[in-house]
C-alpha positions as CSV (number, residue, x, y, z in Angstrom):
1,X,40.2,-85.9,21.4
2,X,39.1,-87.6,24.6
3,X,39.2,-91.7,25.3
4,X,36.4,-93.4,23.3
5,X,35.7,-96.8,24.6
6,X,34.0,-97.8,21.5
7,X,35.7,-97.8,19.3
8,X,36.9,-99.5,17.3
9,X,33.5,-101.0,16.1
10,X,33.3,-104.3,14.1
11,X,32.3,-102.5,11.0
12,X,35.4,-99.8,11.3
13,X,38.1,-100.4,8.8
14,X,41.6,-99.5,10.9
15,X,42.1,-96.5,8.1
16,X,39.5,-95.0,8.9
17,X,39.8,-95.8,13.0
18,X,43.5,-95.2,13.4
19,X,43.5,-91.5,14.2
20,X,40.4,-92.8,16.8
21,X,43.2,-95.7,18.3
22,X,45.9,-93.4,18.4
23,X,43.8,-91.1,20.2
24,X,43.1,-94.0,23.0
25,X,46.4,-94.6,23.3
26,X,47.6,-91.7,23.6
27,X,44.6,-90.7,26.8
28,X,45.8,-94.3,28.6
29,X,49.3,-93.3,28.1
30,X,48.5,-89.6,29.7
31,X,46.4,-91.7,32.4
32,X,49.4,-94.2,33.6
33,X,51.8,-91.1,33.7
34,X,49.8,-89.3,36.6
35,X,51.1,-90.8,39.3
36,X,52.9,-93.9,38.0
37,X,56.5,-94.3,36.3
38,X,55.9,-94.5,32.3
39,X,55.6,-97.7,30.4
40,X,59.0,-97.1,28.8
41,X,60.8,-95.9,32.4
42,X,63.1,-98.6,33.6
43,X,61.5,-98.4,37.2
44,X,57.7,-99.1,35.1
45,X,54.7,-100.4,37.0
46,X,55.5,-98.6,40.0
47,X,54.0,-95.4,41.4
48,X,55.7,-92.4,41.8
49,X,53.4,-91.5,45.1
50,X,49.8,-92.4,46.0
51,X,47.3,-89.5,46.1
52,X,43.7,-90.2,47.3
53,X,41.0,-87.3,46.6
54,X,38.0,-87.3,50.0
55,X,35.8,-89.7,50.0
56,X,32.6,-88.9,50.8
57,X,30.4,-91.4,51.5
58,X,32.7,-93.2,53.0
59,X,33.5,-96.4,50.9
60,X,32.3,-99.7,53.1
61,X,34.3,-102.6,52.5
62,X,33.0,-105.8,52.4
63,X,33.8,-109.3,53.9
64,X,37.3,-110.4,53.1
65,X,38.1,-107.0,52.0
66,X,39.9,-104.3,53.7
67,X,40.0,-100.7,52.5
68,X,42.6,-97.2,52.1
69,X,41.8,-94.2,51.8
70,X,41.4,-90.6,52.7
71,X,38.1,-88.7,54.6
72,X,37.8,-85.5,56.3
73,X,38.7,-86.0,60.4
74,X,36.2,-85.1,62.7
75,X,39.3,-84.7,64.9
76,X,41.4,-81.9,62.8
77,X,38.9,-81.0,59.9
78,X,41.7,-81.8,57.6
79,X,41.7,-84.8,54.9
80,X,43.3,-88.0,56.7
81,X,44.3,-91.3,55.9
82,X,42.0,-94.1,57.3
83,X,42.0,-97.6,57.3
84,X,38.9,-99.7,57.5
85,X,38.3,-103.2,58.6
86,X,36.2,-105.7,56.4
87,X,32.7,-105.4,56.5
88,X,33.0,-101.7,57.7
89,X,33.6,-103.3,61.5
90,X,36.1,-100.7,62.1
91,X,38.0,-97.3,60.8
92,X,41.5,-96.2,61.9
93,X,42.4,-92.8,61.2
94,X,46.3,-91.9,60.5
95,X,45.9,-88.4,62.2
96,X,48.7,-86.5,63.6
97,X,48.8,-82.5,64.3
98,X,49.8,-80.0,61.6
99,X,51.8,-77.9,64.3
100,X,55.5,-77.0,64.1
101,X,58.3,-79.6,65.3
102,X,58.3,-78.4,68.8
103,X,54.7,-79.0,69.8
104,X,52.2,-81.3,68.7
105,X,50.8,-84.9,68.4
106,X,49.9,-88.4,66.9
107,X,48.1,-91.1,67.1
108,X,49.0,-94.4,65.4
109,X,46.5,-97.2,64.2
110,X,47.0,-99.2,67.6
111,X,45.5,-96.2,69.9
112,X,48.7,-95.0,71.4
113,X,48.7,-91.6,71.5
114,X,51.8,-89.4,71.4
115,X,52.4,-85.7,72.5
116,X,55.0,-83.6,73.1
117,X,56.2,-79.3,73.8
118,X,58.2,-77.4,75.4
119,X,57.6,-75.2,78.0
120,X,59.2,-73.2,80.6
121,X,59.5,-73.9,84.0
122,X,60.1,-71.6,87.0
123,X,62.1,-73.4,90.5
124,X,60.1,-75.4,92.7
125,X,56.6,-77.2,91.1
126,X,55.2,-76.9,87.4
127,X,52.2,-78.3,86.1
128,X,52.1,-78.8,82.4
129,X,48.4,-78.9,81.4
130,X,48.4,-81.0,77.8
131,X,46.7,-79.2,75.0
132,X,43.1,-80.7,74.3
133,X,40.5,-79.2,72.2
134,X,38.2,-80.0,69.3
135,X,41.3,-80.6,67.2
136,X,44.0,-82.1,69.8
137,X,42.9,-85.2,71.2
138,X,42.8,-85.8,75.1
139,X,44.7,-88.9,76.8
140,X,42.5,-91.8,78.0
141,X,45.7,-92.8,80.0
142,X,49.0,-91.1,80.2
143,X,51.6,-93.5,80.8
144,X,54.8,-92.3,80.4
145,X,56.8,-88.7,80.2
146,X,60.3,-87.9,79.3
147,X,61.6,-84.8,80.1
148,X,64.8,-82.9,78.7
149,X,66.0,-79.7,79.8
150,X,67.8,-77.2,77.3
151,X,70.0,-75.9,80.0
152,X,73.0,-73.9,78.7
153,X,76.8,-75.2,79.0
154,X,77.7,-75.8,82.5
155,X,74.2,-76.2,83.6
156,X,74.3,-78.2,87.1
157,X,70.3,-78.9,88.3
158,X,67.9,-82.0,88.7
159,X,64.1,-82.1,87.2
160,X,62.1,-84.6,87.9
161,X,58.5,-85.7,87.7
162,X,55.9,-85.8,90.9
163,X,52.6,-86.3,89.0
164,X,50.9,-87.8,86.0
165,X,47.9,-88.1,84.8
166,X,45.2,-88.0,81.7
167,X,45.6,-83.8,82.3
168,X,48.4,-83.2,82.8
169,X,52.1,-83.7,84.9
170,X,54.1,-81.7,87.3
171,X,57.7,-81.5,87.1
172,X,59.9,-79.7,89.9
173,X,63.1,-78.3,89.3
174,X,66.2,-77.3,91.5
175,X,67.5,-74.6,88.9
176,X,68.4,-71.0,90.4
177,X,66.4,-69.5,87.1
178,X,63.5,-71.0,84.9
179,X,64.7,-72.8,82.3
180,X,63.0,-74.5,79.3
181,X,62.4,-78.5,78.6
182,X,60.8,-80.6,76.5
183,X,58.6,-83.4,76.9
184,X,57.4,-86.2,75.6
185,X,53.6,-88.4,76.6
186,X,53.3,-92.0,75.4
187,X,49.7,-93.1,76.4
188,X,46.0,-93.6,74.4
């Protein structure tokens, strides 16, 4: 039998309304355990992990009040965290990219936006265009790119960077063969 918020009535004698309690009971119990440690765990009143179904409206959060919770990006199409300022003044979104290890992205509440691959390069001048489209996010400003070759033991050559920008950088390499690196963009 499901919760019953009514009972037990004024008029109910608790022989007749115990099966009804127990029943209540038993559905908060069942409600605590989804999610949370159990009453009688020694770790009680904590959760075991948070999980936040799509909101949709988005909740608006009023003055003094901030708000957590998870929307569909218009970035990746995928359910995100978000953050929201009081008063609905402002959302953050917790997105990153669902790609493997070696390439992808993030962006953190602050704006800065991370990115990073790996590519191959041939001797002489690169240009590493970064991925943008309507689920990868495009720099503002790059600021910043580290780049580490995956030369094999014994490896003896210089890469270095001649350009950056918003688009993309171009690395130059003395190497007698391409060789692979990896790189990584700070910027927003």
């Amino acid at each position: 039998m499901p919760y019953n918020q009514n009972i037990p009535q004024p008029t109910d004698q608790l022989s007749q309304s115990q099966a009804d309690l127990l029943n209540n009971f038993q559905a908060i119990y069942t409600l605590i355990g989804v999610n949370h440690t159990q009453f009688n765990a020694g770790n009680q009143g904590t959760h075991a992990f948070v999980e936040m179904p799509v909101q949709n409206p988005v909740p608006v959060t009023v003055g003094n009040e901030v708000g957590l919770y998870c929307q569909l990006s218009t970035l990746t199409g995928n359910p995100e965290l978000v953050f929201s300022h009081q008063n609905g003044t402002g959302i953050v979104e917790f997105t990153s990219s669902t790609q493997a290890l070696l390439a992808g992205w993030s962006k953190i509440p602050s704006g800065i936006l991370f990115k990073w691959g790996q590519v191959s390069i041939n001797p002489g001048a690169n240009t590493v265009v970064f991925p943008v489209n309507a689920t990868t996010p495009a720099f503002a400003n790059a600021f910043n790119v580290q780049l580490t070759p995956l030369g094999g033991v014994g490896s003896t050559y210089n890469i270095y960077l001649t350009t950056l920008n918003n688009l993309q950088f171009t690395v130059a390499s003395n190497a007698g063969a391409p060789i692979t690196i990896h790189y990584f963009v700070t910027g927003n």
